[in-house]
C-alpha positions, -999 to +999 in steps of 0.1 A: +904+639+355+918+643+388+944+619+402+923+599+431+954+598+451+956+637+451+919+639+461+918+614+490+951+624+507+954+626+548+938+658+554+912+649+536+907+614+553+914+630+584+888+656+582+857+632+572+872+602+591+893+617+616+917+594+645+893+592+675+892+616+697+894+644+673+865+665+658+850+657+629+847+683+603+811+685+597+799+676+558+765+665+546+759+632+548+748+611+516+718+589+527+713+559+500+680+547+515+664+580+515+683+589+484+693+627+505+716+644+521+714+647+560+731+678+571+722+705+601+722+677+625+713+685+660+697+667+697+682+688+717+680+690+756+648+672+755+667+646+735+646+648+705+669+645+671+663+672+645+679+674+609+676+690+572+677+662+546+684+675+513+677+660+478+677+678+441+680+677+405+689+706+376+659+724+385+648+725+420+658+715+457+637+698+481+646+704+518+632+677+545+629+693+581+627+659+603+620+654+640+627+620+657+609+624+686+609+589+710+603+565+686+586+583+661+599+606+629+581+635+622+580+655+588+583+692+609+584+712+571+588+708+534+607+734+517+612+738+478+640+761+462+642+766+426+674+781+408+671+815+399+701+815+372+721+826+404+713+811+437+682+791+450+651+809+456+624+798+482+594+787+459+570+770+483+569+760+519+546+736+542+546+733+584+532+700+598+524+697+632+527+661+645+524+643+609+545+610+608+574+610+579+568+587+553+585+592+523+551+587+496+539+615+520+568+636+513+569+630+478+533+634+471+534+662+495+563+678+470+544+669+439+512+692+452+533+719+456+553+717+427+521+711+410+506+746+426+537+767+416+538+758+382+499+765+380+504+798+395+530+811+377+512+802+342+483+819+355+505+848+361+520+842+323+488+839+307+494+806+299+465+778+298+481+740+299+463+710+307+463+703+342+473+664+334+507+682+320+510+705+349+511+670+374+529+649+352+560+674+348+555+682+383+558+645+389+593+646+373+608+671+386+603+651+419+612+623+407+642+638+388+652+646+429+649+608+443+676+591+420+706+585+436+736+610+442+756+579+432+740+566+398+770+576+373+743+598+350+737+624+382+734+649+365+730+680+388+745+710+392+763+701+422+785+733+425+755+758+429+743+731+458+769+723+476+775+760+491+738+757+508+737+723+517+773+729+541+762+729+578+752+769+591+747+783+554+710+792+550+697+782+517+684+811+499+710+835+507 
């Protein structure tokens, strides 16, 4: 195990928590309350706030494009990226036009299209399996993504994340 000393010396401080005045190195953000990352943050010159929240588990990503517009947050997109035994591969997208962000909307949003992939590619297999199955491991695979980065038994595979969460990096490369 690394010596915490090592890990948290003054560059590193400096970079995430820099003296003010300085830049701040730009690192995705954990979020506790929405249990995801926040990371491509940006205003535009409307003022409206945009930004990519991020959450996973061993199996897929889901990727959150949000709009705070006003007073209001939008769900803009829903992504979902599944590992290929490589990288991440773009599995299923969804575009919203002016739907509020609530996150049982994004989750059983998620669910449906996890549910729909999993469908289709046993149709493409062949494969007949109850549909109650189909929805209830499509239900834990999602859920799998909303525990929390910092519960001790996170068990993701962080290292093949990390590289497409980092501000600027596209996803599925």
């Amino acid at each position: 195990m690394a010596n915490l000393s090592n890990i948290l010396n003054q560059n590193f401080i400096n970079d995430i928590l820099p003296v003010y005045g300085n830049p701040r190195t730009k690192v995705p953000t954990w979020d506790t309350a929405q249990k995801m990352f926040i990371c491509d943050e940006y205003e535009s010159e409307t003022g409206n706030y945009y930004y990519r929240g991020i959450r996973f588990c061993d199996r897929i990503v889901i990727v959150e494009k949000v709009g705070l517009y006003h007073n209001w947050t939008y769900i803009d997109g829903i992504e979902l990226y599944a590992f290929n035994g490589r990288k991440l591969e773009l599995i299923q997208k969804k575009d919203y036009e002016k739907q509020f962000r609530k996150e049982e909307f994004v989750k059983k949003e998620s669910e449906e299209m996890v549910k729909n992939y999993l469908t289709a590619t046993l149709k493409m297999h062949g494969l007949s399996v109850p549909e109650k199955q189909v929805e209830e491991n499509a239900q834990s695979l999602v859920g799998n993504c909303y525990k929390s980065f910092l519960d001790s038994d996170y068990n993701a595979q962080l290292m093949q994340i990390l590289p497409s969460i980092t501000p600027n990096k596209q996803l599925a490369q």
